[in-house]
Backbone as CSV, one residue per row, in Angstrom:
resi,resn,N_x,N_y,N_z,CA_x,CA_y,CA_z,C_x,C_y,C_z
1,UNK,18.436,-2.620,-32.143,18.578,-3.673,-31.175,20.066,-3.939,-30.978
2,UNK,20.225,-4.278,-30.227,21.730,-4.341,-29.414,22.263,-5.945,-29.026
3,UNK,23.263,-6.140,-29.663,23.749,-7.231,-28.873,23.420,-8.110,-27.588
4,UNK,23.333,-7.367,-26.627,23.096,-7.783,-24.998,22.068,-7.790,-25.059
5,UNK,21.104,-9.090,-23.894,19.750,-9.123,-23.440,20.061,-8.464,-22.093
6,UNK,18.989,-7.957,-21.354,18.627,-8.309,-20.210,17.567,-8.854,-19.608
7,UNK,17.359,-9.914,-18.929,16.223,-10.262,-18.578,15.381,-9.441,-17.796
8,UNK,14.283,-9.626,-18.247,13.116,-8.838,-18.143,12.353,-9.386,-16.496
9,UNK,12.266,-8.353,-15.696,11.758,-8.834,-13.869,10.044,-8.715,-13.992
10,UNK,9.800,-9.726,-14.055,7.873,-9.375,-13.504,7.978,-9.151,-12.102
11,UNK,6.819,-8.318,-12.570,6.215,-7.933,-11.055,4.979,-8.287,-11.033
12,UNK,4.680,-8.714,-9.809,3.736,-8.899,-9.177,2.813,-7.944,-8.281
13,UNK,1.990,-7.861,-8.247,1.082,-6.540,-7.422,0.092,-7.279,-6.752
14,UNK,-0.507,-6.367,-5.879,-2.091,-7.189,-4.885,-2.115,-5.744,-4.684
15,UNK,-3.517,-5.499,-4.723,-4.148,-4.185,-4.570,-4.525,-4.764,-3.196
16,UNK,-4.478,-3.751,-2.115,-5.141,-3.521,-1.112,-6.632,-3.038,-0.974
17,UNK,-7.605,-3.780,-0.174,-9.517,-3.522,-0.683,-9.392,-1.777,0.427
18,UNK,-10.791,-2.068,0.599,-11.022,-0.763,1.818,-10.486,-1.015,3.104
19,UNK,-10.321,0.258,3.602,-9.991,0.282,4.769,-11.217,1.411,5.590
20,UNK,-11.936,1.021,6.389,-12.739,1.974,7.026,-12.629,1.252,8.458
21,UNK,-12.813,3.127,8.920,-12.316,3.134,10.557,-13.910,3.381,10.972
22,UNK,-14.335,2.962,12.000,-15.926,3.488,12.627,-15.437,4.500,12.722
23,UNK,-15.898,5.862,12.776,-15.989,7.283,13.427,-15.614,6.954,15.124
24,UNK,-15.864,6.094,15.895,-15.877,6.245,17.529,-14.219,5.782,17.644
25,UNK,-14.107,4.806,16.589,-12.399,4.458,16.996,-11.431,4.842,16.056
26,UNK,-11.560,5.857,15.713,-10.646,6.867,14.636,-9.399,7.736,15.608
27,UNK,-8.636,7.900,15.002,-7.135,8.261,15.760,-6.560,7.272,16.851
28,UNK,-6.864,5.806,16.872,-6.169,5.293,17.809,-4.659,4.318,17.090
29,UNK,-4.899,4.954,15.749,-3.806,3.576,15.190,-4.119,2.592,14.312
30,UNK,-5.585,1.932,14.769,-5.966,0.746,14.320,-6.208,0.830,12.859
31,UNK,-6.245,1.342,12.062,-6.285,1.691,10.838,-4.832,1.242,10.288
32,UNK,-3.490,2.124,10.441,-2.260,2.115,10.039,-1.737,0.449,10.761
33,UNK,-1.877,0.135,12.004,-1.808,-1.176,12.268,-2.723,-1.990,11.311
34,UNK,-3.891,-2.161,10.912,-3.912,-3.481,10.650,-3.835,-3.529,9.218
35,UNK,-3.250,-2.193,8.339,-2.932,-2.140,7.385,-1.148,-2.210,6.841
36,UNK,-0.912,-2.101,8.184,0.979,-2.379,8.101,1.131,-4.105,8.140
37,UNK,0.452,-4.491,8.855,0.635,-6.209,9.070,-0.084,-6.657,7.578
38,UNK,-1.370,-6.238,7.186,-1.676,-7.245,5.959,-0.544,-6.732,4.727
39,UNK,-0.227,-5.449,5.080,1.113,-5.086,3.924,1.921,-5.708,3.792
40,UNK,2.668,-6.130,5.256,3.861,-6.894,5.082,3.558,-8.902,4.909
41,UNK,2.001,-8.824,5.250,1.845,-10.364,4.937,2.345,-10.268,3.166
42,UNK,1.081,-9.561,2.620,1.333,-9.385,1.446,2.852,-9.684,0.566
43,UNK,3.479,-8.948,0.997,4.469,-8.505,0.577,5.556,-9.687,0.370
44,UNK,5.155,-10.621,1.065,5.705,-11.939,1.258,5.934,-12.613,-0.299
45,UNK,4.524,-12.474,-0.687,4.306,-13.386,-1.485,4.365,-12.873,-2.915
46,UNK,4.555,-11.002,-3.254,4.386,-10.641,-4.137,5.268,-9.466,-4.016
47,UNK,5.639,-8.406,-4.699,6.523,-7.352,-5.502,6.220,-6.159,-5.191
48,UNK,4.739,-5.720,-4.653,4.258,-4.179,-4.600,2.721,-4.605,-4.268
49,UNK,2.459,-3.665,-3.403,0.832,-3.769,-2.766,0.451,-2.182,-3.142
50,UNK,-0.575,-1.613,-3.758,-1.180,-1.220,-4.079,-2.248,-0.618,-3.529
51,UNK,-3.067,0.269,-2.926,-4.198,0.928,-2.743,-4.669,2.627,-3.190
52,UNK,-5.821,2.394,-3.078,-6.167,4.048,-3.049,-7.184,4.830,-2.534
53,UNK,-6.826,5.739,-2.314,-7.358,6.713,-1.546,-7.959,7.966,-2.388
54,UNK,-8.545,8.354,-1.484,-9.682,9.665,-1.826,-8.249,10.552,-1.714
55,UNK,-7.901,11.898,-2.121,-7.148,12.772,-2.562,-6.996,13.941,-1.196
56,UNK,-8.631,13.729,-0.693,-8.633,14.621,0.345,-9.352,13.796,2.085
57,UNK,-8.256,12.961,1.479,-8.637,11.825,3.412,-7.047,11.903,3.307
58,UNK,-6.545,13.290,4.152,-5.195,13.771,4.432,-5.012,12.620,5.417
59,UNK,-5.627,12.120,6.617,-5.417,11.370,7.870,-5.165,9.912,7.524
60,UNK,-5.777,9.821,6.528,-5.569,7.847,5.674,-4.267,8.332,5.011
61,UNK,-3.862,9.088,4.069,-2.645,9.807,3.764,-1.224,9.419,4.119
62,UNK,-1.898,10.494,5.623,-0.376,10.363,6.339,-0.025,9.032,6.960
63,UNK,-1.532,7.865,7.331,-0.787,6.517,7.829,-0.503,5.869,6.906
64,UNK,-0.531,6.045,5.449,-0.012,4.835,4.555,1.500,5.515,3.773
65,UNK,1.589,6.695,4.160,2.991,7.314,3.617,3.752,6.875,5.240
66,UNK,3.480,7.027,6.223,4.312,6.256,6.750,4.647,4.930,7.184
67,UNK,3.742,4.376,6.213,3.996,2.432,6.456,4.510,2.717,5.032
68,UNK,5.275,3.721,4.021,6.086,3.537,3.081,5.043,3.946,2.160
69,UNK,4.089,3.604,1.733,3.582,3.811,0.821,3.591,5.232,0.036
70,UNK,3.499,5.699,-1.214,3.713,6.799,-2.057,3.025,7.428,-2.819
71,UNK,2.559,8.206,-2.962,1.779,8.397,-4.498,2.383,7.932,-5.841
72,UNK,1.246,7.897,-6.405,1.668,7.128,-7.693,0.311,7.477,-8.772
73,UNK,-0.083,8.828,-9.214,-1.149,9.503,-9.294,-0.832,9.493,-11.094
């Protein structure tokens, strides 16, 4: 143990629930939209938002890697 502290940062998390698109309105957006707005509500109030996905729903994938989101497997 060492001389110096550093204080220690909590984090806070909120998992994100499901997201399902009907089959008739799939590829218009509405998925990555209304999952970018509850992200950034989220995000307000807490440190890191959280969800997950099936491994092989490439199309849910690519809209939550570009509202930032990452793997974390």
């Amino acid at each position: 143990m060492r001389g110096r502290s550093t204080p220690r940062r909590v984090t806070t998390t909120r998992r994100r629930g499901l997201v399902l698109t009907d089959a008739d309105f799939r590829n218009r957006g509405f998925a990555k939209l209304t999952t970018g707005e509850v992200t950034r509500e989220l995000l307000r109030t807490c440190d890191e938002v959280v969800l997950n996905v099936r491994a092989d729903n490439q199309p849910a994938i690519a809209a939550y890697e570009a509202l930032g989101y990452r793997a974390n497997c």
